[in-house]
N, C-alpha and C positions, 0 to 999 in steps of 0.2 A: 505294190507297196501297201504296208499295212497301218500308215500311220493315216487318223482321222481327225477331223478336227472338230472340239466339242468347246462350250462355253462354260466360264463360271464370271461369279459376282465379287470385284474386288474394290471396296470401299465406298460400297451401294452402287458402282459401274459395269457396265456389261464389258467384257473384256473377251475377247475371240482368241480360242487356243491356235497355235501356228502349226504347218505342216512342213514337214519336215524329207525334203526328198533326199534322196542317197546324194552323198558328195564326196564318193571316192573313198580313200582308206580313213579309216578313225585316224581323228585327229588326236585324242588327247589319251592312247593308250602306251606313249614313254613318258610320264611326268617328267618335268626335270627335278635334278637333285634335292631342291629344298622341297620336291609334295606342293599342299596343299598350304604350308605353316605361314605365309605370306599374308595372307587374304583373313583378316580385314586389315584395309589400312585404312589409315589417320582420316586422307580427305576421301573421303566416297564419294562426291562428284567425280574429281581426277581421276578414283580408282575404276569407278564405274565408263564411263569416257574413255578409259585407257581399254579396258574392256571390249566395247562397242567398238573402239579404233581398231586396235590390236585383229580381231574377231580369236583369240586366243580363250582356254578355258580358264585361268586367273592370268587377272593385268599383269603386264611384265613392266617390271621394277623402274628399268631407265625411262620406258616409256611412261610410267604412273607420275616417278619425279618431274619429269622433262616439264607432262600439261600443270600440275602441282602448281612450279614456279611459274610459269608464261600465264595461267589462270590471275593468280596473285600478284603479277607485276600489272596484265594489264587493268586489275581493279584499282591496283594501287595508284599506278601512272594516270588516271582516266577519269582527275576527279570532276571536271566537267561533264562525266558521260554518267553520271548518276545513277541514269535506266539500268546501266549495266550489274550492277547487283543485283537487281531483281531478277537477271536472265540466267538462267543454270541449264548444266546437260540434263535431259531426264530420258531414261532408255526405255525403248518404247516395249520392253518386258523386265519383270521384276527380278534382279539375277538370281540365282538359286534356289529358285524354287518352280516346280515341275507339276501336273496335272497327270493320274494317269488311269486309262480306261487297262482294266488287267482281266478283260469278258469274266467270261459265268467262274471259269475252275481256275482261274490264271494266281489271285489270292495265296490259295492255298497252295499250286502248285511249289508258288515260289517260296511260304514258309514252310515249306516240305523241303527246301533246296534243289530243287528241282534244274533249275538253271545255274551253272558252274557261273557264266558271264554277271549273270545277275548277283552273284554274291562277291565276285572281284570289283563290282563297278563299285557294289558299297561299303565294299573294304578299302575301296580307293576312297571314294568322296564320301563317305559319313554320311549320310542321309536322313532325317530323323521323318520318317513317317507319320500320318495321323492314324485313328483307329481304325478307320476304312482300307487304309492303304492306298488311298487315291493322292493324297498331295503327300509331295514329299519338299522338306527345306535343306539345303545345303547348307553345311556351315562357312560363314563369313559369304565372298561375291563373287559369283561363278557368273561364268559368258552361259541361262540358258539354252542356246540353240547350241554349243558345243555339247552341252549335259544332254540333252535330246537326242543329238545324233549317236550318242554312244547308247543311249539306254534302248533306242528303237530297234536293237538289231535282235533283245533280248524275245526270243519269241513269244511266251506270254504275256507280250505289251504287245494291246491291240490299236491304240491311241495316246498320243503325249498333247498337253497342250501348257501353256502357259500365260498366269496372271497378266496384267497389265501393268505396268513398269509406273504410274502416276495416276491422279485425277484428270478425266479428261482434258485436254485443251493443251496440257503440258509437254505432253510430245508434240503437238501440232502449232499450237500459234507463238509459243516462247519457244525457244530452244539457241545453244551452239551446239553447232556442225564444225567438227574437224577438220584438215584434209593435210595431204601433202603435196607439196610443190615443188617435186623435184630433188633432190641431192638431201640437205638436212633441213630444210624449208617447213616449217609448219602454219597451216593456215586456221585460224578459226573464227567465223561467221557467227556475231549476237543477233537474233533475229526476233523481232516483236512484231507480231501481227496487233491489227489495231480493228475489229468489226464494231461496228456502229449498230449492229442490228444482232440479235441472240441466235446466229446462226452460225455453222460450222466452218463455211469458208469467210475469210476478214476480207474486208471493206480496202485495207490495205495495208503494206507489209513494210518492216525496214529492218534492212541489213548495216554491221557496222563489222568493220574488216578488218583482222589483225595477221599481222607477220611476225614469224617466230624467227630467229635464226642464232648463232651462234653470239650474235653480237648483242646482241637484245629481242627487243618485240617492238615492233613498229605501227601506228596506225593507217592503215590505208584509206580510209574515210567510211562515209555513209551512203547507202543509196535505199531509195524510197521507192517503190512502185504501186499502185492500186491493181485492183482486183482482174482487170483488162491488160494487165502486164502494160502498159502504156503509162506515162507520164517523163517521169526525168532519161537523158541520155544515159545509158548505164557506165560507168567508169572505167576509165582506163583496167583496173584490178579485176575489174566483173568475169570477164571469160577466163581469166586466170583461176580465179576461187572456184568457177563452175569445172573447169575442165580438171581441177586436182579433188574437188569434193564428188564425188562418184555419187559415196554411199551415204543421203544423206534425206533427212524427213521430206514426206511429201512435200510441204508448202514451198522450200528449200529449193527443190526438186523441179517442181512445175515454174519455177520463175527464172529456173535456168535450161530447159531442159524441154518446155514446152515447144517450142521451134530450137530445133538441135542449136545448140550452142555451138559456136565459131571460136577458138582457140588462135592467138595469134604465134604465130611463127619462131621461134625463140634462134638469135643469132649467136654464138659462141664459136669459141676458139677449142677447141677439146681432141683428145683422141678419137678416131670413129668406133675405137673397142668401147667407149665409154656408152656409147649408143646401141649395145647388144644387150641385153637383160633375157629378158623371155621369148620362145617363139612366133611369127607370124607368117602369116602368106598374105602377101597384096596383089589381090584379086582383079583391081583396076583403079584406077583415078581419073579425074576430069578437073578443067581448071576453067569455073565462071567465073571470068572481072577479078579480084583480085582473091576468091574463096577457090581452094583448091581441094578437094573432097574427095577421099579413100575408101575402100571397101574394104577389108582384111578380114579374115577368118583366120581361128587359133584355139585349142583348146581352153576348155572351163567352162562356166556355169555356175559356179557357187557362190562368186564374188564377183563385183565391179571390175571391171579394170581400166587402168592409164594409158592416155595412148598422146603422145608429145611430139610434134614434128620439132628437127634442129636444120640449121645451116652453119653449117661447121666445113671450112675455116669462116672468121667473116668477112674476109675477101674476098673478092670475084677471079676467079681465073680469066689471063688473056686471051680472047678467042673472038669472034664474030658469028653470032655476039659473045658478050662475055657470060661465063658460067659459075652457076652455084650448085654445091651437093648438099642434098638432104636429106636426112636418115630420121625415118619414125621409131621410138621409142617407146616399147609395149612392157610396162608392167602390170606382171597378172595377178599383186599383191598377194602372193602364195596359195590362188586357185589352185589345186590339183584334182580338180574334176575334170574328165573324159570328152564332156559334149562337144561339137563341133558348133561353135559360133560363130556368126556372122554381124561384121560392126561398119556403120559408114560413118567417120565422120568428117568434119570440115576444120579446116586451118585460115588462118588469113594472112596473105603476103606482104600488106603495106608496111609490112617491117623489112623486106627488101627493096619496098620499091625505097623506100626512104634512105639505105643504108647505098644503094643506089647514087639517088640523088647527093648524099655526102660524098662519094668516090668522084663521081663523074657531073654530076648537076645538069640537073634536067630529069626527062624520063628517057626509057630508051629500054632495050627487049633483054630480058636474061633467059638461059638455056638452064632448065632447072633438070640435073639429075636427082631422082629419086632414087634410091636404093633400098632393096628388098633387105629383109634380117640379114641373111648370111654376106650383104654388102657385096658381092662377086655381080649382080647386075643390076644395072638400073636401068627406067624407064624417063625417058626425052619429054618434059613439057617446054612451049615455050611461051614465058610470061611476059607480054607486052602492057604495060604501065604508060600512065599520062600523068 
């Protein structure tokens, strides 16, 4: 791999250029129909946000609208929550605009035209270079790391790197994290770190939780923790925002993520085809006390991915004992990288034992089929509850 990673100074900040590993076929060489002629729009948080969501080369449209409006109702709706204006997305690189090492003869090579690739890429995206030819600015707001992976294959680029997206602290202690939750569910997290001392990590952090959905936006509440991750019991909503936001800033990150996050169990009534999406292999499970923990391997590498336990129907069948089926649902958010992954993680059942207790009352044992992707076998736990 030839890409390196080199530094520059963006608004007196030291800013560290990214690397960039191969991730399967280019992503952005069929634009869609409308180009580039999209980019810029109106709101450039949404747009930028949609960006970073998306991981697409410009924001796509429904997606730009969708955050747009849910941004602006829950400003609007949330006039008690005052903080919340001051809290914006800020992308932890500056879109469109690119860093680049082109060694001793690479310059000239490429105003020589020397590279076929290198004159399509900027026949595509415009690119207005400096006199060096080391930065270049894209016109309107492009996903950098999509611009990178297409320009790194050009062989007189011996390193790409990329500005810093804000002034320190603004990716790190302020920020909303996106996510999805399932079906058309949008989740976004206003998050204000609060340090008492002029250091990099805060003293302590607070989260304020929004739900998107068809019907409006909802607030789920607040939850506060300090530095120790210890304080308040985390809320009901907590492993839900953690187990749908993947891809999401450090701090964000370490307070969900530090001791793997438990996801609880989600009960529906649905088709089991509704529960195939992406590839996996389940590798094994194990079930302590009411946390039931997976192993699966599946391709990708390049992105985060979802991974949702269901009990579907949410009935028990009759039997001795009685039985639930449960089907993990892995999306690979449109990874198409190659590597072989390996993921453990954990579920919580007191959403059966409880569903349980409403059918039957009391506690008492369920026969939990799991089912692998292709749903043709399952593997026997049995979950005994008090």
């Amino acid at each position: 791999m030839r890409i390196r990673v080199f530094l520059s100074i963006l608004a007196g900040l030291i800013a560290a250029g990214n690397l960039f590993p191969g991730c399967g076929p280019e992503k952005v060489a069929n634009p869609k129909p409308s180009g580039l002629r999209l980019t810029p729009l109106a709101d450039e948080e949404a747009e930028v946000m949609a960006l970073w969501f998306s991981g697409e080369i410009e924001a796509p449209m429904d997606l730009y609208e969708r955050i747009h409006g849910d941004l602006q109702m829950i400003r609007e709706d949330s006039d008690s929550l005052s903080v919340l204006d001051s809290i914006t997305f800020t992308s932890p690189w500056q879109p469109g605009v690119l860093l680049f090492d082109l060694g001793p003869f690479g310059r000239e090579e490429l105003q020589n035209h020397a590279s076929p690739l290198w004159d399509s890429l900027n026949a595509l995206y415009h690119p207005i270079f400096d006199s060096t030819y080391l930065r270049a600015t894209f016109p309107g707001r492009l996903h950098s790391e999509r611009l990178a992976e297409a320009y790194e294959r050009v062989p007189q680029v011996f390193g790409i790197g990329m500005y810093a997206g804000a002034a320190f602290g603004g990716w790190w202690l302020t920020q909303i994290t996106p996510g999805r939750l399932g079906g058309d569910t949008l989740v976004y997290a206003f998050q204000r770190g609060y340090p008492h001392q002029l250091l990099f990590w805060p003293d302590s952090i607070a989260f304020w939780c929004f739900y998107s959905t068809e019907n409006g936006v909802s607030h789920a509440g607040r939850y506060d923790v300090d530095s120790t991750g210890s304080g308040e019991t985390p809320p009901v909503w907590w492993s839900d925002f953690c187990s749908s936001v993947r891809r999401m800033n450090p701090y964000a990150k370490e307070w969900c993520h530090g001791s793997p996050g438990v996801v609880p169990v989600r009960i529906v009534d649905q088709s089991v085809a509704n529960f195939r999406k992406d590839a996996f292999v389940l590798e094994s499970l194990s079930l302590t006390g009411d946390i039931l923990s997976f192993t699966v391997k599946y391709g990708g590498g390049c992105n985060e991915h979802n991974l949702l336990l269901f009990m579907s129907p949410s009935s028990f069948a009759e039997s001795m004992p009685v039985q639930a089926n449960l089907y993990l649902f892995h999306d690979a958010r449109g990874d198409n990288c190659k590597a072989l992954m390996h993921e453990t993680v954990r579920f919580d059942l007191s959403p059966i034992a409880h569903q349980y207790d409403r059918f039957y009352g009391g506690s008492g044992d369920v026969r939990l089929n799991v089912y692998n992707f292709e749903q043709t076998e399952a593997q026997h736990v049995l979950y005994k509850h008090h």
